[in-house]
Every structure is written in structure tokens, then in C-alpha cells.
N, C-alpha and C positions, 0 to 999 in steps of 0.2 A: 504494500500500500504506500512506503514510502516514496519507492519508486516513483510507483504513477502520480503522484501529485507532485515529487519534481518534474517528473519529466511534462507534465502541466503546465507549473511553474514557469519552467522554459522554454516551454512552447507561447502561451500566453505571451511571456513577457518578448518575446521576438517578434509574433506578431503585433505588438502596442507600436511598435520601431520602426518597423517598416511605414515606408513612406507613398500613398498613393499619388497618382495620376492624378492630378487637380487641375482644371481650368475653370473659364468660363463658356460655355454652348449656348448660340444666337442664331436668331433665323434673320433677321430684319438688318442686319450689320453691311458694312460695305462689300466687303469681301464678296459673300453671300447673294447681294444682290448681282455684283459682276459678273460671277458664275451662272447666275439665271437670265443674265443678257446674253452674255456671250451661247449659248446654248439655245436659248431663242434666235437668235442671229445664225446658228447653224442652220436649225433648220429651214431657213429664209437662205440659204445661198449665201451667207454673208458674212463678214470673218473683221467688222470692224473693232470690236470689244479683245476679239483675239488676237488681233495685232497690237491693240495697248495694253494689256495685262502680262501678255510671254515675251521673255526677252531673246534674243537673238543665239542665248545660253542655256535657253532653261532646258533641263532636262524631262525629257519626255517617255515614260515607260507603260510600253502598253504589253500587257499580255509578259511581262517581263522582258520585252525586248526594247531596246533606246532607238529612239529616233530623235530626228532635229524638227525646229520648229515646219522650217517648211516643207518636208517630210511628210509632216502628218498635217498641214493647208491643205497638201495639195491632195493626200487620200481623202481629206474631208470635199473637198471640191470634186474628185471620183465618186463620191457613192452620190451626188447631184446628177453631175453629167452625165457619167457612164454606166451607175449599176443599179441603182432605186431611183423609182418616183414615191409621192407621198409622204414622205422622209415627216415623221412626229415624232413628237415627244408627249404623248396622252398625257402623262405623270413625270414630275418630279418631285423633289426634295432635297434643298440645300442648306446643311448646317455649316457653322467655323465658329473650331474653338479655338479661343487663347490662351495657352498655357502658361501657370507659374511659372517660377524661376527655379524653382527645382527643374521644368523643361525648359531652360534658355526661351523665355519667353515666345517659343514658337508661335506662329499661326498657322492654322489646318483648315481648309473647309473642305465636306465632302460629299458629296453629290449620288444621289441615285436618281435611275430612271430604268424605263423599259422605251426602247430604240424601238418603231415601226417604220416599217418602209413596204413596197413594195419592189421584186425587182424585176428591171426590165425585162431581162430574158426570155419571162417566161410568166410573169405578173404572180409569183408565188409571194403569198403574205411574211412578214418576216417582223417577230418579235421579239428582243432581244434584252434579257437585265443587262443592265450597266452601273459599274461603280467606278467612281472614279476617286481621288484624291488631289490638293492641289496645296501647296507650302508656300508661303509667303515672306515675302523679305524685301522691306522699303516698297510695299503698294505694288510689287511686283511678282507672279508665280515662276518660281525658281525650279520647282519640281513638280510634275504632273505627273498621275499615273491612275492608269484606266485598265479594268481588268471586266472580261465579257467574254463570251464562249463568242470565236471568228470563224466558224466554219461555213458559215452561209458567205460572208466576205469573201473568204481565201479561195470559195469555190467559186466568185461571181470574179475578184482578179483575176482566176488561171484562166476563166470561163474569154473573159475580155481581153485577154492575154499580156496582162497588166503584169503577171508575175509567173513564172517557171512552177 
């Protein structure tokens, strides 16, 4: 018995120690709104918000692979011209939080939706969750990164022969 009430003891008291995750979580923030232009703006054909938010460096990761900013204009500008019409966003939701200084006062906002389109080819419906993520530094997204199953893409690139 004496055991388990030290070892209680020391469990309790290491968990009092530990330090959480703390910030603040906004939906109405600047951040937050930018994210919900610029993503309206996609769907529109239109990349002005995305040209003032990413800088010429920000790191872009999708599906765990990097790309550069115009990289990934110019695929967004592809699934316009070449692979989907009706391109919506039925749903989203955009939060950003600001971490303590335990987190180097980060900013995070992070984004869901579900992607519809139709694609050309062949007018098959196509819905897709989307997450994304987005780090900020000086008013500006420094790191992006968007994670979605691409098999409907990958197959309408190779289809359009956009990609091997």
C-alpha cells in the first residue's frame, strides 16, 4: 500500500508540472477573416488575397510534399481551366489561435472545408474534406499546409497530361 500511494504521489505531482498548450481561439480575428477571402476568391478564379498574405518564401506543404508559391497559383488556376467546373466550397470553418509564450507567441489558423467540383472529363461529382493549416509571422503566412485525399486530382492531371 505504501507503494501505490507513492507511486501516486509521483505521478500526481508530475502531472500538476506539466505544462499545457494555452492560447487564445477566434473566429472573427484578422487572420481568420483573410483565410475566408482568400478561399472565396479561389473559388471565383481569383488569387488576389493570395498574393498579399504568401510571400515569395512561404513554405507550402501539401499532402507532405513542398511546393513554391506559384506552384501551387498555378495548380489552383488548373483545376479552373482545365479539370473542374462548379468548383465550391458549400462549408467552411476558420479558426486562429495565438499562443503563449510558452509557444513563442505563434499564430495558427486552421481551416476546414469539403472541396466540390465537378470534373470536366466526364462531369463526375467530386467531394473532397480539406484541412489545411496556415503560421503566421509579421501579417504574413510563412507556412501552409493542406492535407486531402488527391486521387481524383492526380487522376484528372495524368488524365490532362499535366503530370506523368
Amino acid at each position: 500500500m505504501k507503494k501505490f500511494l507513492l507511486l501516486f504521489i509521483l505521478l500526481l505531482t508530475t502531472l500538476t508540472w506539466a505544462q499545457d498548450i494555452t492560447g487564445v481561439t477566434t473566429t472573427g480575428d484578422k487572420y481568420s477573416k483573410a483565410i475566408a477571402k482568400m478561399t472565396s476568391e479561389y473559388v471565383s478564379n481569383q488569387y488576389t488575397t493570395f498574393d498579399e498574405i504568401y510571400t515569395d518564401e512561404t513554405i507550402f506543404m501539401i499532402n507532405g510534399n513542398n511546393f513554391t508559391k506559384e506552384q501551387v497559383k498555378q495548380a489552383y488556376m488548373a483545376h479552373h481551366n482545365l479539370l473542374y467546373t462548379d468548383i465550391d466550397l458549400p462549408w467552411s470553418f476558420t479558426e486562429t489561435t495565438v499562443y503563449d509564450e510558452n509557444n513563442n507567441n505563434q499564430v495558427w489558423s486552421h481551416f476546414y472545408t469539403n472541396w466540390t467540383g465537378k470534373v470536366k472529363r466526364n462531369g463526375e461529382e467530386a467531394v473532397i474534406p480539406v484541412f489545411a493549416s496556415f503560421k503566421w509571422v509579421d501579417g504574413k503566412v510563412t507556412m501552409s499546409s493542406w492535407i486531402y485525399d488527391p486521387t481524383i486530382e492526380m487522376r484528372e492531371m495524368k488524365k490532362a497530361g499535366l503530370i506523368k
